[in-house]
C-alpha positions in Angstrom: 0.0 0.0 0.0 1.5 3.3 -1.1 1.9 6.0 1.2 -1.4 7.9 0.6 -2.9 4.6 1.0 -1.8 4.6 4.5 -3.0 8.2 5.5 -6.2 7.9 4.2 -6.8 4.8 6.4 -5.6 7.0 9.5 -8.1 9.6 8.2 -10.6 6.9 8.0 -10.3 6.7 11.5 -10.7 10.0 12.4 -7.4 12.0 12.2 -9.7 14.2 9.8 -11.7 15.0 6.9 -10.3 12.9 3.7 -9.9 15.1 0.5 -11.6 15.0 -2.8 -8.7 13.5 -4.5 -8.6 10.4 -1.7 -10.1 7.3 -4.1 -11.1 4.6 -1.3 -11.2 1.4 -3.6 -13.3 -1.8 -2.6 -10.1 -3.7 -1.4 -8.7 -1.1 0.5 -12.0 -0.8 2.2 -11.8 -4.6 3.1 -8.3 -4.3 3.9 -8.6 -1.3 6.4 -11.5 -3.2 7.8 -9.6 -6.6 8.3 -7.0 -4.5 10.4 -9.4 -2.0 12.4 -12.8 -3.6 13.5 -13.2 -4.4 16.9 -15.4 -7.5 16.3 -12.3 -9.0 14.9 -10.1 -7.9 17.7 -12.5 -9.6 19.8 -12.7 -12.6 18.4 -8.6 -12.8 17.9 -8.6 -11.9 21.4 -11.6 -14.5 22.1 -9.1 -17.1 20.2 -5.8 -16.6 22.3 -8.0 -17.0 25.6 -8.8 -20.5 24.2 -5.3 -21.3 23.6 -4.6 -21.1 27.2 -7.3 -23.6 27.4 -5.1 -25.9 26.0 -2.3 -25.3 28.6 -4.2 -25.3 31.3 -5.6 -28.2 30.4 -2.4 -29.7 29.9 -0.7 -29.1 33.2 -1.9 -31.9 34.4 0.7 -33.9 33.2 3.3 -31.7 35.2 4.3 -31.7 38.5 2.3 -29.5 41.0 4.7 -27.6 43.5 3.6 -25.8 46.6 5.6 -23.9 49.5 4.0 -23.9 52.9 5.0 -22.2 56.3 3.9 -23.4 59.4 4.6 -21.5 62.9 2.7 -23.6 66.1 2.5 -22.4 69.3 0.8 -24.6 72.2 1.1 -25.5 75.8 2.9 -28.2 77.1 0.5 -31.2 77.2 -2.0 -29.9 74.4 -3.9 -32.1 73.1 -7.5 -31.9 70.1 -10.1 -33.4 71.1 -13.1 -32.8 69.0 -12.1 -31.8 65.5 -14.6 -33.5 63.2 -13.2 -36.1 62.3 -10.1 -39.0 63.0 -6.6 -37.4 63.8 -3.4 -37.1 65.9 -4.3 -35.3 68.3 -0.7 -34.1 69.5 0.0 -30.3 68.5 3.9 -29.9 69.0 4.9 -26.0 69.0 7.4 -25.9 66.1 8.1 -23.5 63.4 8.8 -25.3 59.7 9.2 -24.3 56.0 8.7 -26.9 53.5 8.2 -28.3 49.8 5.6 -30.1 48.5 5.5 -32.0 45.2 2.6 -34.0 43.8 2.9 -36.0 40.0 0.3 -37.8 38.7 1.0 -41.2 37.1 -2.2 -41.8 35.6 -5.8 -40.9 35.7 -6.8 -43.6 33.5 -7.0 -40.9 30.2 -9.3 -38.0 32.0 -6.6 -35.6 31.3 -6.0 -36.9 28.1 -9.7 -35.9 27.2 -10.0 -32.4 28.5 -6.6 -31.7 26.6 -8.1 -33.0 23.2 -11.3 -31.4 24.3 -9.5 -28.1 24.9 -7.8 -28.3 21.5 -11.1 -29.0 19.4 -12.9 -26.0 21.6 -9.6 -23.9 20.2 -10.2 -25.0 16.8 -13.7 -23.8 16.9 -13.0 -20.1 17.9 -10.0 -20.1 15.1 -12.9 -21.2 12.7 -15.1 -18.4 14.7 -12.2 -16.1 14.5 -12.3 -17.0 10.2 -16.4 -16.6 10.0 -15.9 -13.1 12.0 -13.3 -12.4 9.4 -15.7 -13.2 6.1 -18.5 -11.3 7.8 -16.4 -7.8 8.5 -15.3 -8.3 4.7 -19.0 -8.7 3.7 -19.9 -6.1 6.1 -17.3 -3.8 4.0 -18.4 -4.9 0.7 -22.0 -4.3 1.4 -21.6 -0.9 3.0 -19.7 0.0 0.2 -21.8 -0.7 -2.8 -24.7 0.9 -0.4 -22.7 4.3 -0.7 -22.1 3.8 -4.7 -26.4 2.8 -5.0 -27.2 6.2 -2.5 -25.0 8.3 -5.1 -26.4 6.8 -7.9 -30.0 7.5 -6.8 -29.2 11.0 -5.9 -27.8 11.7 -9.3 -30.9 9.9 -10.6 -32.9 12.7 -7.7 -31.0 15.8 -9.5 -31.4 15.1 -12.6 -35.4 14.1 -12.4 -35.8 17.4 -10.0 -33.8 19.6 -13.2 -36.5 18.4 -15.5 -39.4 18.7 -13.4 -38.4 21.9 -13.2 -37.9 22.8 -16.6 -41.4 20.9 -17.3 -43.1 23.4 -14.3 -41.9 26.7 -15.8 -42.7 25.7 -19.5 -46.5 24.6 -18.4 -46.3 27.9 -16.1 -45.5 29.9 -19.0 -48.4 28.2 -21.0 -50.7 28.6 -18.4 -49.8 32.6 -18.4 -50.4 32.6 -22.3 -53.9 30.8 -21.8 -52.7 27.7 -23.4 -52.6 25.4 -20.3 -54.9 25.5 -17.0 -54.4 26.2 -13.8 -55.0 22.2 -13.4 -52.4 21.0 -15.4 -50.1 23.8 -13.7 -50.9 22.3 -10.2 -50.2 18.9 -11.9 -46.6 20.2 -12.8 -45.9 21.2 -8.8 -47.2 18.2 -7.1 -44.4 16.9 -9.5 -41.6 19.5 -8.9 -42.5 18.5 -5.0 -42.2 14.6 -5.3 -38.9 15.7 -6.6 -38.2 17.4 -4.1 -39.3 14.7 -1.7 -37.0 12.2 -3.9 -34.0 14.3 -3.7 -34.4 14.7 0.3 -34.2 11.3 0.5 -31.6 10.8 -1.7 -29.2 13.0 0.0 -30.6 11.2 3.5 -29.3 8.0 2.0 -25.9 9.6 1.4 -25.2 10.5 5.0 -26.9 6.9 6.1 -24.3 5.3 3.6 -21.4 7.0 4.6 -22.1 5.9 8.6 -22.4 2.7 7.7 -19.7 2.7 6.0 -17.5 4.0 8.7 -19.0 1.5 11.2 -17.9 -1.2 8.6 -14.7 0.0 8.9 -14.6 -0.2 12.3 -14.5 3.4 13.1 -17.4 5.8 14.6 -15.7 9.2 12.6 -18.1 9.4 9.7 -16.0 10.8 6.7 -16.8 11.2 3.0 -14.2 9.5 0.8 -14.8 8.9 -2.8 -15.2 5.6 -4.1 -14.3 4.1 -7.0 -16.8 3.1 -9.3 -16.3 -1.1 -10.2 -18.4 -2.3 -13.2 -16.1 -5.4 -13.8 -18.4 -8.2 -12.3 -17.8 -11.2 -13.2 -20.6 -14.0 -13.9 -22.2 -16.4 -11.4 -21.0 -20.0 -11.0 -23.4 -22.5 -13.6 -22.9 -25.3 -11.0 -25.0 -25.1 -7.5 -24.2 -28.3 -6.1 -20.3 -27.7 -6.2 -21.3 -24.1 -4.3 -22.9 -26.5 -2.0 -20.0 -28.7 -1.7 -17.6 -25.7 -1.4 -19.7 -24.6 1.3 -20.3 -27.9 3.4 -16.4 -28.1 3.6 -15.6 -24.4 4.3 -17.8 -22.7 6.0 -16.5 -21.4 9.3 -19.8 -21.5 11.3 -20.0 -25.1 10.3 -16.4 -25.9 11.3 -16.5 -24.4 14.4 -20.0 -26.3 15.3 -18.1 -29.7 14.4 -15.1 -28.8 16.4 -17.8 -28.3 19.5 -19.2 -31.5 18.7 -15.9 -32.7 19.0 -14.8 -31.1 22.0 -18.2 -32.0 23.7 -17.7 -35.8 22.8 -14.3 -35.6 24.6 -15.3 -33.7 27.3 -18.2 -36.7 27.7 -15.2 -39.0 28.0 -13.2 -37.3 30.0 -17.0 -37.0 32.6 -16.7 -40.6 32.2 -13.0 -41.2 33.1 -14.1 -39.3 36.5 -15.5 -42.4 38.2 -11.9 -44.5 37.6 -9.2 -44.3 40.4 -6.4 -41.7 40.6 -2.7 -42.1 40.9 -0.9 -39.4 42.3 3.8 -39.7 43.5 3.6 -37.2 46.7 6.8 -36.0 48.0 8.1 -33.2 50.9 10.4 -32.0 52.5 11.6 -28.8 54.1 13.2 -27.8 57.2 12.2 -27.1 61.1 14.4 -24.1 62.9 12.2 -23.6 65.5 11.1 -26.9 67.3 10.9 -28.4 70.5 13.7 -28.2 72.7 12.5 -31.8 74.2 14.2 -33.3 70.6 11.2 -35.0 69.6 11.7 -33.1 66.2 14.5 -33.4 64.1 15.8 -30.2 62.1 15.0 -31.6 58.6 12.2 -34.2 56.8 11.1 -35.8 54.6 8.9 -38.2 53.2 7.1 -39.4 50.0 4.7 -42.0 48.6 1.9 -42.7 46.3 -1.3 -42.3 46.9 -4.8 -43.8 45.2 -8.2 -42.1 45.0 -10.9 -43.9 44.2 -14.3 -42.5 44.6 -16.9 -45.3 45.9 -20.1 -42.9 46.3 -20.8 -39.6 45.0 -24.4 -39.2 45.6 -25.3 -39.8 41.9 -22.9 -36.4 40.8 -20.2 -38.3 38.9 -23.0 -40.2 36.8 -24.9 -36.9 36.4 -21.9 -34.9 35.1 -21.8 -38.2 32.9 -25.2 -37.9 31.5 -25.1 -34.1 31.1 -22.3 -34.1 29.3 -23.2 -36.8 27.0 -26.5 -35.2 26.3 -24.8 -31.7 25.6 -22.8 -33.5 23.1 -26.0 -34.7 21.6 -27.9 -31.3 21.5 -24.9 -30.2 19.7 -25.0 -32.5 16.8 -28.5 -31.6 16.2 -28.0 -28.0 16.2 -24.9 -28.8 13.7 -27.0 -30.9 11.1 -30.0 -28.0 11.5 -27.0 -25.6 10.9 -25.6 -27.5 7.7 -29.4 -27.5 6.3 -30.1 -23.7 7.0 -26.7 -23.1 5.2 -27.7 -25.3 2.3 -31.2 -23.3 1.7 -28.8 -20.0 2.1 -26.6 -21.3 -0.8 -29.6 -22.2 -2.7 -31.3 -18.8 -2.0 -28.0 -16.5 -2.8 -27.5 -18.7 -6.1 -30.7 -18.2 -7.6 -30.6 -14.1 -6.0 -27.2 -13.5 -7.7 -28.2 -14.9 -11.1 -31.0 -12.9 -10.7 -29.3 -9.7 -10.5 -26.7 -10.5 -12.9 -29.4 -10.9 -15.4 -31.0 -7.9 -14.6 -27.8 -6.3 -15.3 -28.9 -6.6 -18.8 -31.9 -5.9 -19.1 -31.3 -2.5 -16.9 -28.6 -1.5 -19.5 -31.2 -2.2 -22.3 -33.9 0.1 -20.4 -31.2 2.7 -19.8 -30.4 2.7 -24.1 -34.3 2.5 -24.5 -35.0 5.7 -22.2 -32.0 7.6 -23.6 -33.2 6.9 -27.3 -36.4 8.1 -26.2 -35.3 11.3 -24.4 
């Protein structure tokens, strides 16, 4: 992009008003748009947050380390009594700082699950992130042929208000020389005011363009470039079920919906996995300066082992999660088979729209030579 490229997408964005000679083509529009709209910054923004997913996710493979402090103080002979619940009951007045280190060997594949869960979830917001993409780019597009239609219809407004008027003053100057009524003269103004009328909202479409434009943009300054003009459309495809093909396979929307399913299914497993036992390597060690003078204590410990956790009874939660999350998964495939129908009667409907307009195209240009041969 040349350099006067570049500052009139800063003046796009408000540094000022853009000048005359400032030609904002359609891909410079989608371009400044791709870099500038906040829904797109959201949704990148949206995507990195699901990366960490992944990580956190992950950890669970890696060992968890904590610190811990510990400063007592009792009386001699103290002793717990009723604490809720089985313990040693002796309190020893000591003073420690230690390490704690806790790696799991294996869950049975529960982590395994959320992390492939975690990656399809990510995959869905980079195909979210590509569908926000298309629609700021359609968003663009459409805004700016809006701005090129308003123009249009207000040169179309001028011109039809120029020979209303010129019609008005020619029956007005009949009318004064008895060869027209005052009828035919009140005719002649209702049609010099539906002009007028036409023209108002012509130039009403020209400042709703130009917003919308801006907000397409992704900017709330509302400036007035010119646009350039682009009659080079090419025609339609001839073959609908390749655009259905084409749009079964790369959709975004319908990407990201699969890569739910996906991550829902896994997520299912992983619910499952809950109910099998845990394996966990705990380790610690640390040191005890302050401890009591008897020499019950020594100065340093340590101690390890592995631990199992097996859950017997839950009250029905682990099988619920099970269920729920299995049933989500479910809902989820429906909503992605209604989604792939909607999208095939959208390709259906913009096919037989867009072959539509191409064709009346030519038959607009034909009315266009017909009216000028009749002017």
């Amino acid at each position: 992009m040349t350099m006067r490229r570049y500052l009139l997408a800063a003046l796009l964005l408000g540094a000022g008003p853009v000048h005359a000679a400032d030609v904002l083509t359609l891909d410079e529009a989608r371009r400044i748009a791709i870099a500038h709209h906040p829904l797109l910054r959201a949704a990148e923004l949206t995507r990195d947050a699901a990366a960490q997913g992944v990580d956190i996710a992950r950890s669970g493979y890696f060992p968890q380390v904590n610190a811990d402090a510990v400063r007592a103080f009792t009386d001699a002979g103290t002793r717990i009594g009723a604490t809720g619940g089985l313990n040693d009951p002796t309190v020893l007045d000591h003073g420690s700082l230690g390490v704690g280190v806790s790696q799991m060997i294996t869950d049975f594949g529960r982590t395994s699950a959320l992390v492939d869960s975690s990656k399809f979830q990510l995959a869905a917001q980079q195909d979210r992130t590509a569908l926000t993409a298309a629609q700021v780019i359609l968003n663009a597009t459409r805004a700016y042929y809006d701005v090129l239609r308003a123009q249009a219809l207000l040169q179309v407004a001028e011109s039809t208000r120029r020979t209303r008027l010129t019609l008005r003053d020619q029956i007005q100057n009949l009318r004064d020389a008895k060869m027209r009524s005052d009828l035919d003269l009140s005719i002649a103004e209702q049609g010099m005011a539906d002009a007028d009328l036409l023209l108002l909202s012509a130039r009403t479409g020209i400042d709703d363009g130009y917003a919308s434009l801006a907000e397409a943009l992704g900017t709330s300054a509302v400036n007035r470039p010119v646009l350039s003009d682009t009659t080079d459309i090419p025609a339609p495809p001839e073959d609908l079920s390749a655009l259905q093909s084409l749009a079964a396979d790369r959709n975004p929307g319908l990407r990201a919906l699969a890569d739910e399913v996906h991550s829902a299914r896994k997520l299912a497993d992983a619910e499952t996995r809950n109910s099998y036992p845990t394996i966990n390597a705990v380790g610690f060690a640390g040191v005890t300066p302050q401890r009591d003078p008897a020499g019950t204590i020594h100065s340093n410990y340590a101690a390890g082992g592995v631990t199992l956790d097996v859950p017997l009874f839950t009250g029905g939660r682990l099988s619920a999660r099970e269920h729920q999350a299995a049933l989500k998964a479910d809902a989820l495939e429906q909503t992605y088979a209604d989604q792939r129908n909607l999208l095939t009667r959208d390709v259906n409907i913009a096919f037989g729209n867009t072959r539509t307009a191409f064709e009346n195209i030519t038959v607009t240009s034909q009315l266009e030579r017909n009216a000028a041969q009749t002017l």
